[in-house]
Chimera marker file (.cmm) of the C-alpha trace (Angstrom):
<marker_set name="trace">
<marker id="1" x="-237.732" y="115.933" z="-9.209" r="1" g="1" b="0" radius="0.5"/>
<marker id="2" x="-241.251" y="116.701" z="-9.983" r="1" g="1" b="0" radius="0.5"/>
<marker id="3" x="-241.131" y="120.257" z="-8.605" r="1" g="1" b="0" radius="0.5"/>
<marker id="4" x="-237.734" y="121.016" z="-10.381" r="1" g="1" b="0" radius="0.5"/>
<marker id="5" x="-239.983" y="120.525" z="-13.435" r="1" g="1" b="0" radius="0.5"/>
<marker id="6" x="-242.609" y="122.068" z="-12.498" r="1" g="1" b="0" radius="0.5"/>
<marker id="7" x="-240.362" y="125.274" z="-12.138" r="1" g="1" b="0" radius="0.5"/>
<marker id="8" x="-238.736" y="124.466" z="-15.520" r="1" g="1" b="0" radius="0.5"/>
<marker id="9" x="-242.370" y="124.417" z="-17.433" r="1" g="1" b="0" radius="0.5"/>
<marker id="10" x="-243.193" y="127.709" z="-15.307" r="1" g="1" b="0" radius="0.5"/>
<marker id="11" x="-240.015" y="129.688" z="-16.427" r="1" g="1" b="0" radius="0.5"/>
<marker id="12" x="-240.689" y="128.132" z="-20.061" r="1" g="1" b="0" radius="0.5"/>
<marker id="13" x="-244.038" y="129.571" z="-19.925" r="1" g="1" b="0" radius="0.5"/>
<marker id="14" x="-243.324" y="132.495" z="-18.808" r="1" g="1" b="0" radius="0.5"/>
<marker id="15" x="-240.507" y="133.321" z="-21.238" r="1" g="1" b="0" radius="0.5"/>
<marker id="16" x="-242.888" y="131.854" z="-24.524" r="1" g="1" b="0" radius="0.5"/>
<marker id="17" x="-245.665" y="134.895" z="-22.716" r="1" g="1" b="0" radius="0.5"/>
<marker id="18" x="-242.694" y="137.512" z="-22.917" r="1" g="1" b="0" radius="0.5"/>
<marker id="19" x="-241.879" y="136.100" z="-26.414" r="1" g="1" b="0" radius="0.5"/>
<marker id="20" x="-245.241" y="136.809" z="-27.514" r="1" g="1" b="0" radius="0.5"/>
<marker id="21" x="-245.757" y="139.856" z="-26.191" r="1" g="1" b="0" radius="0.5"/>
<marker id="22" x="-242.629" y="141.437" z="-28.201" r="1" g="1" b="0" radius="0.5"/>
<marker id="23" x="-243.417" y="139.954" z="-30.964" r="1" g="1" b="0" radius="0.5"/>
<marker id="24" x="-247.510" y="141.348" z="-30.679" r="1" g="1" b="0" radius="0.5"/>
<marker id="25" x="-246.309" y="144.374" z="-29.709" r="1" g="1" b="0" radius="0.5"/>
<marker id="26" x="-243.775" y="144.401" z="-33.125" r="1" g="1" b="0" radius="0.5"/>
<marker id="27" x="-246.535" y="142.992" z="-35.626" r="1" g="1" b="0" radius="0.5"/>
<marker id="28" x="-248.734" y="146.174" z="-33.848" r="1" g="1" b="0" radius="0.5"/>
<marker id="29" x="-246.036" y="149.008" z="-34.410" r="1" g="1" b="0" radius="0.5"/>
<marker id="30" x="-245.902" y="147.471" z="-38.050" r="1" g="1" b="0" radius="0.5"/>
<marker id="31" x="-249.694" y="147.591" z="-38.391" r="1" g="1" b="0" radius="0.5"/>
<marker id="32" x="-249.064" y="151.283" z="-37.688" r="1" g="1" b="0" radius="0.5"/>
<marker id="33" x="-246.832" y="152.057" z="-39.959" r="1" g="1" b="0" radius="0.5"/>
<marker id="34" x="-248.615" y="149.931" z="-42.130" r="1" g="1" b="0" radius="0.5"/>
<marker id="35" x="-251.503" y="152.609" z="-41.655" r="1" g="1" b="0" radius="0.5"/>
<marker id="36" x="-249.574" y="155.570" z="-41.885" r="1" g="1" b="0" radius="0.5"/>
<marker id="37" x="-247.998" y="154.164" z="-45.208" r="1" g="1" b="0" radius="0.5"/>
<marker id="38" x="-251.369" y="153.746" z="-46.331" r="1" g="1" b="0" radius="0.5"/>
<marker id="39" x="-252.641" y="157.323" z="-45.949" r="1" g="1" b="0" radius="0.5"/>
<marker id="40" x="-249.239" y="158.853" z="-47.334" r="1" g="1" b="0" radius="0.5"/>
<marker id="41" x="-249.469" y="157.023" z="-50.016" r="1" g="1" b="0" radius="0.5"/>
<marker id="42" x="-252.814" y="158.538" z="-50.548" r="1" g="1" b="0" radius="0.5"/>
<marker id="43" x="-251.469" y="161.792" z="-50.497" r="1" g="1" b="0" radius="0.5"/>
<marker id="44" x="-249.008" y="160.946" z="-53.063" r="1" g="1" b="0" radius="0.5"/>
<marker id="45" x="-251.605" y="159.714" z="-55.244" r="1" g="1" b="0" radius="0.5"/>
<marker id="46" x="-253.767" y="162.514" z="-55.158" r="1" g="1" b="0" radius="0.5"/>
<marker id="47" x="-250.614" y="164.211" z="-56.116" r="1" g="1" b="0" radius="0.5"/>
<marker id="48" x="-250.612" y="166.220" z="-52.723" r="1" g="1" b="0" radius="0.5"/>
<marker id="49" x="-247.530" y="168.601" z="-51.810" r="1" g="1" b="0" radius="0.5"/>
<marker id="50" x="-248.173" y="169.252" z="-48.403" r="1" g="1" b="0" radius="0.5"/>
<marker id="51" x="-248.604" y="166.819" z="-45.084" r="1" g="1" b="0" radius="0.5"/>
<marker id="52" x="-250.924" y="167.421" z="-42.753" r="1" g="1" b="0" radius="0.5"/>
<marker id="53" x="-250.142" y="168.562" z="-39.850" r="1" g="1" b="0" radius="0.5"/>
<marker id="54" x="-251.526" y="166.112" z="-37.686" r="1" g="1" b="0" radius="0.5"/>
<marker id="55" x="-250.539" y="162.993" z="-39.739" r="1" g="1" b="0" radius="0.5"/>
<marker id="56" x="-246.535" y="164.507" z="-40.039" r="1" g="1" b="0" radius="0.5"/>
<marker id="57" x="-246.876" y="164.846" z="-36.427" r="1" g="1" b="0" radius="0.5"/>
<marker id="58" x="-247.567" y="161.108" z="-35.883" r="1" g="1" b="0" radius="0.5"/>
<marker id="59" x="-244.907" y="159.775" z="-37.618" r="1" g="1" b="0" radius="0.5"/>
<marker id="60" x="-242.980" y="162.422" z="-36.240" r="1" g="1" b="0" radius="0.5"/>
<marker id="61" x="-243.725" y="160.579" z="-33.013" r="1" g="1" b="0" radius="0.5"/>
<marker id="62" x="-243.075" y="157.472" z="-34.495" r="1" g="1" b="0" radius="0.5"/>
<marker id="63" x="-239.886" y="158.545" z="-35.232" r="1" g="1" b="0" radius="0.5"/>
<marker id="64" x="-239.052" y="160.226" z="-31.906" r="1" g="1" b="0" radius="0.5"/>
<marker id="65" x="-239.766" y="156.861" z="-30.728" r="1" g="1" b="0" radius="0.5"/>
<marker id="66" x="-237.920" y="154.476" z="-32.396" r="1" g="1" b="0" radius="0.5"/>
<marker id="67" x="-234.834" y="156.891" z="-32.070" r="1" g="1" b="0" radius="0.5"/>
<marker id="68" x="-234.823" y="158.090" z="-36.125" r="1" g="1" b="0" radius="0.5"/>
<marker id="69" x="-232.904" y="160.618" z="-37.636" r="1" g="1" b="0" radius="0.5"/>
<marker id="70" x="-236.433" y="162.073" z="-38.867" r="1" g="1" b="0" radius="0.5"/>
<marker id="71" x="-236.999" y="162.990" z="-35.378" r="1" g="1" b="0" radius="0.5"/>
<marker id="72" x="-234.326" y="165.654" z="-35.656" r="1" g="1" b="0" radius="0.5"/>
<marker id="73" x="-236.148" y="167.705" z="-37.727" r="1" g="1" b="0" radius="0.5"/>
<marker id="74" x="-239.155" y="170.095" z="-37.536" r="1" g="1" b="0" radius="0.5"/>
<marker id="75" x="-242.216" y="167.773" z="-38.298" r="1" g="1" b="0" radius="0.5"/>
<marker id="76" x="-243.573" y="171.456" z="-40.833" r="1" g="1" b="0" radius="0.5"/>
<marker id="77" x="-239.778" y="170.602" z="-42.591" r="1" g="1" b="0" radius="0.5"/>
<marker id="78" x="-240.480" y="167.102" z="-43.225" r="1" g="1" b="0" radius="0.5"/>
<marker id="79" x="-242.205" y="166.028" z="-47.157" r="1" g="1" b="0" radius="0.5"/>
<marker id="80" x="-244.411" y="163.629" z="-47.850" r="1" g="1" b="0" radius="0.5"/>
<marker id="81" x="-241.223" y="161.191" z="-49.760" r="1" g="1" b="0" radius="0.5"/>
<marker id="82" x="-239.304" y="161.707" z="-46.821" r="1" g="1" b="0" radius="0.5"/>
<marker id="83" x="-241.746" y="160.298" z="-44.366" r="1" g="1" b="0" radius="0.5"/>
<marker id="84" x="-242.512" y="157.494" z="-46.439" r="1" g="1" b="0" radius="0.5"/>
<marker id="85" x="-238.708" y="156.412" z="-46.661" r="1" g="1" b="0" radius="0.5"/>
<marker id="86" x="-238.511" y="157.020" z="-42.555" r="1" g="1" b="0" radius="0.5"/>
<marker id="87" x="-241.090" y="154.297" z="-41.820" r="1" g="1" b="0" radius="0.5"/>
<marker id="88" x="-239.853" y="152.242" z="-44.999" r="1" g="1" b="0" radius="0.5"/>
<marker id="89" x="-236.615" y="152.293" z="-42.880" r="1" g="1" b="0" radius="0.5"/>
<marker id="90" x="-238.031" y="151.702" z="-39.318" r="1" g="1" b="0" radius="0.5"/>
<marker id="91" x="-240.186" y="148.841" z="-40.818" r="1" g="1" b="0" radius="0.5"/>
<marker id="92" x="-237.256" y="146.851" z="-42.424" r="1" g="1" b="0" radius="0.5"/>
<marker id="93" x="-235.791" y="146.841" z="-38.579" r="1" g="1" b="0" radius="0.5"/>
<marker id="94" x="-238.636" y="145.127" z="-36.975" r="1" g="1" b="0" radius="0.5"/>
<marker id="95" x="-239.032" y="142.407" z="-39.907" r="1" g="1" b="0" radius="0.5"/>
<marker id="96" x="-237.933" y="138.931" z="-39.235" r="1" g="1" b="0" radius="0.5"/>
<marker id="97" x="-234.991" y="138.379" z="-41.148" r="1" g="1" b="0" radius="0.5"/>
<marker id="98" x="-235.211" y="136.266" z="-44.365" r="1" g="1" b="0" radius="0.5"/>
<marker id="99" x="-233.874" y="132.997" z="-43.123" r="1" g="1" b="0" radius="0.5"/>
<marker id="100" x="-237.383" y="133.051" z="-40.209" r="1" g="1" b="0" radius="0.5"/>
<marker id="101" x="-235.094" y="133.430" z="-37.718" r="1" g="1" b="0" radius="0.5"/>
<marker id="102" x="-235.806" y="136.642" z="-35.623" r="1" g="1" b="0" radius="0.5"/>
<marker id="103" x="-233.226" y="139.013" z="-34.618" r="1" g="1" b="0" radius="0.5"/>
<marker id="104" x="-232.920" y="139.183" z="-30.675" r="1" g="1" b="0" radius="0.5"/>
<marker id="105" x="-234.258" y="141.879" z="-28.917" r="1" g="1" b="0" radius="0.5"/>
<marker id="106" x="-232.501" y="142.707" z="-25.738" r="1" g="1" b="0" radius="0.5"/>
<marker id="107" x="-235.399" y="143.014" z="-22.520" r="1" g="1" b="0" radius="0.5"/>
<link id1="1" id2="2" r="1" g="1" b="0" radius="0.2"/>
<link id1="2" id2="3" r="1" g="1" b="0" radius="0.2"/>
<link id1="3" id2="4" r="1" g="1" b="0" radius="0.2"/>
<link id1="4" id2="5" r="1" g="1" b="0" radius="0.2"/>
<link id1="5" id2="6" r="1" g="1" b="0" radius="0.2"/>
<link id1="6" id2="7" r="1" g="1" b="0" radius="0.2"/>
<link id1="7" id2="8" r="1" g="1" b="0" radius="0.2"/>
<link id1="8" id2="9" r="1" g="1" b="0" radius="0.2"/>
<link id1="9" id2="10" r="1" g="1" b="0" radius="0.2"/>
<link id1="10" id2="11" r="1" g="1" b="0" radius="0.2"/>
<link id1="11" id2="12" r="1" g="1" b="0" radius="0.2"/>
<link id1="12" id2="13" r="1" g="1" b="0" radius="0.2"/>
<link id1="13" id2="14" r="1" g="1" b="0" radius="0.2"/>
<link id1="14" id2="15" r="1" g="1" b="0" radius="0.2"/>
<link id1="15" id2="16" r="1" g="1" b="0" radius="0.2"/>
<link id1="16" id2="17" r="1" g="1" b="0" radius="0.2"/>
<link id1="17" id2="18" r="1" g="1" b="0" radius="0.2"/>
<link id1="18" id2="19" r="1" g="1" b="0" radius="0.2"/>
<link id1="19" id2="20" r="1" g="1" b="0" radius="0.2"/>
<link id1="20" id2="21" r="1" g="1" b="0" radius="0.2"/>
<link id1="21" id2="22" r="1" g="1" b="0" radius="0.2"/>
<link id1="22" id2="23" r="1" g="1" b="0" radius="0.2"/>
<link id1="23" id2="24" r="1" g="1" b="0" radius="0.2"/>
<link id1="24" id2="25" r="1" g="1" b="0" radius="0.2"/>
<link id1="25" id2="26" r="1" g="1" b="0" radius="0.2"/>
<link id1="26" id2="27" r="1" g="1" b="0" radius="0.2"/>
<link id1="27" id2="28" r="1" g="1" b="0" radius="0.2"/>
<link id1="28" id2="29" r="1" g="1" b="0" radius="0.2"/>
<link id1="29" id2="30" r="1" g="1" b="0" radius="0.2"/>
<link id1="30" id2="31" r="1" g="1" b="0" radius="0.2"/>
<link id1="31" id2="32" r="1" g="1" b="0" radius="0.2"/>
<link id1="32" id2="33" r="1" g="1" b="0" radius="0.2"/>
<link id1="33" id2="34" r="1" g="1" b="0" radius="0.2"/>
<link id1="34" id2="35" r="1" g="1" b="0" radius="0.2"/>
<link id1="35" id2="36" r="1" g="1" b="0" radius="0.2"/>
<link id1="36" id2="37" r="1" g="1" b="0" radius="0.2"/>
<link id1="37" id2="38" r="1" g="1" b="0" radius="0.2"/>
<link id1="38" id2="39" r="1" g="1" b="0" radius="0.2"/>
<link id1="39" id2="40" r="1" g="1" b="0" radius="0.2"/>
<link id1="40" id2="41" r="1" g="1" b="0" radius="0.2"/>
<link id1="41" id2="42" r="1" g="1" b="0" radius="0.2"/>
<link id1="42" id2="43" r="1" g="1" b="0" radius="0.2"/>
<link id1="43" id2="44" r="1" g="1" b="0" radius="0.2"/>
<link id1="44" id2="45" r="1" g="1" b="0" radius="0.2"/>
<link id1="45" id2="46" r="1" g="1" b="0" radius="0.2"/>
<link id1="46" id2="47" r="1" g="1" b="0" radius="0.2"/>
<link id1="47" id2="48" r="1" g="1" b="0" radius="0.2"/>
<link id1="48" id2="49" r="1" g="1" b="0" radius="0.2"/>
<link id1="49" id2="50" r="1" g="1" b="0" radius="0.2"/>
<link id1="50" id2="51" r="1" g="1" b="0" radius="0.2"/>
<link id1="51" id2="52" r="1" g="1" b="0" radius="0.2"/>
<link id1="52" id2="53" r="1" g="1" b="0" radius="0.2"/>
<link id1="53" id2="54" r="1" g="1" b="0" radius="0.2"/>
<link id1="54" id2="55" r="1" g="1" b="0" radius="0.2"/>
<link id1="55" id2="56" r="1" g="1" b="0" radius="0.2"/>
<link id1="56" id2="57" r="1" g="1" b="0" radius="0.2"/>
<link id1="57" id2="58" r="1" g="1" b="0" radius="0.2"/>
<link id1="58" id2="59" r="1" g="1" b="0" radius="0.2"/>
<link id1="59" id2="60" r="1" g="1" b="0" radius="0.2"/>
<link id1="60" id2="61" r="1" g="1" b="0" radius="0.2"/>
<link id1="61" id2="62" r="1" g="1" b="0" radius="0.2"/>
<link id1="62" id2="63" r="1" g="1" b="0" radius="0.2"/>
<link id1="63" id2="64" r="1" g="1" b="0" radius="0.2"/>
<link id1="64" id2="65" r="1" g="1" b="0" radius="0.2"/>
<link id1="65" id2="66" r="1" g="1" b="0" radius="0.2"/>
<link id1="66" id2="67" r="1" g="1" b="0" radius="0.2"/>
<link id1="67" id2="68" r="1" g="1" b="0" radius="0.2"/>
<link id1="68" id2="69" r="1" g="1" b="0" radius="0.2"/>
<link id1="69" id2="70" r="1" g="1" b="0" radius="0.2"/>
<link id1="70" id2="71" r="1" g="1" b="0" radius="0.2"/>
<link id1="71" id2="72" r="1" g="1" b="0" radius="0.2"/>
<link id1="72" id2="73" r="1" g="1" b="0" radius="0.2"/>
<link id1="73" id2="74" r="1" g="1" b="0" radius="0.2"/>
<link id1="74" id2="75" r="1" g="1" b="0" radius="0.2"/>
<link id1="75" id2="76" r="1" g="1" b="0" radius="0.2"/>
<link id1="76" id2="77" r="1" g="1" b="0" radius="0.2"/>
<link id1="77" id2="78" r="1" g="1" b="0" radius="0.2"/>
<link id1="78" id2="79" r="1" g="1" b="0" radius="0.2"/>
<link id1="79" id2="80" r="1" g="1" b="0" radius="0.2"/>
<link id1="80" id2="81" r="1" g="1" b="0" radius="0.2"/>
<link id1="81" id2="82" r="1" g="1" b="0" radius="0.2"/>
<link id1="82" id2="83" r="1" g="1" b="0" radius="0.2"/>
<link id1="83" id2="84" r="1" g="1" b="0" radius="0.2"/>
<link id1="84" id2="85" r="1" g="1" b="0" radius="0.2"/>
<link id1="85" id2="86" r="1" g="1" b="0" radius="0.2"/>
<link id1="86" id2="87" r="1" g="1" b="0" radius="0.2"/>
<link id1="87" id2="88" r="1" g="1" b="0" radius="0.2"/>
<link id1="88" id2="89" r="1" g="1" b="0" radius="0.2"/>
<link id1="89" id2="90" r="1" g="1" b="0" radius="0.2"/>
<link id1="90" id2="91" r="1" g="1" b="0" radius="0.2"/>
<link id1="91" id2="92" r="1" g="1" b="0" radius="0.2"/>
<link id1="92" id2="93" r="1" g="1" b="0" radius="0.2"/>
<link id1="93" id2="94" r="1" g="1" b="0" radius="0.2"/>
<link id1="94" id2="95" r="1" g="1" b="0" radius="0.2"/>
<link id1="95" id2="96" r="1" g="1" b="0" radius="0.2"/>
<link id1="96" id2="97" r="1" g="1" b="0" radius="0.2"/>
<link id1="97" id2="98" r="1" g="1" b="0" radius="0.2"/>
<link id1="98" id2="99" r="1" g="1" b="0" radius="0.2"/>
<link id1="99" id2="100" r="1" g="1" b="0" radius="0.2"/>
<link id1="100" id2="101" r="1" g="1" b="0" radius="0.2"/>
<link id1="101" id2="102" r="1" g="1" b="0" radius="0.2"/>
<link id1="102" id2="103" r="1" g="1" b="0" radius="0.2"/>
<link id1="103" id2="104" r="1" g="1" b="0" radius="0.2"/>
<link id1="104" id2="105" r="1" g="1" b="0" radius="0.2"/>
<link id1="105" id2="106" r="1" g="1" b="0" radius="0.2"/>
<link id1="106" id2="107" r="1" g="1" b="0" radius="0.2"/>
</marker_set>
């Protein structure tokens, strides 16, 4: 009896570890974009036309990675609006939905 438990508490803990790693590892790739947000909206500000290479490159891979359209395209073809919208759109599917129950992620 006590070792059945004692396997019980170990798979518990073990899935709450897994748990927590998805969901650090989603509040990180939001940070991110968070960041990359941050400085596009920087360029916008300073009413910039062009995006630098090596920031349109990294949400390029951003994209590439989280399988959006935006990675389609040549990252020299891709505006400053348009990059903002892609990680406006791959944000919104890592958020919690509104009711605080997370969406499940399959492993």
């Amino acid at each position: 009896m006590i070792e059945q438990t004692s396997v019980q508490i170990s798979a518990l803990r073990e899935r709450w570890h897994a748990e927590r790693e998805l969901r650090d590892a989603r509040r990180n790739r939001i940070r991110n974009m968070d960041r990359l947000l941050d400085e596009l909206e920087m360029l916008n500000i300073a009413e910039e036309t062009q995006l630098p290479t090596e920031l349109a490159l990294r949400v390029q891979r951003l994209a590439v990675e989280m399988d959006h359209p935006l990675a389609n395209r040549a990252f020299e073809d891709v505006t400053i609006a348009e990059s903002m919208d892609a990680l406006y759109d791959l944000q919104d599917g890592l958020m919690p939905t509104l009711d605080g129950v997370e969406d499940e992620e399959e492993p």
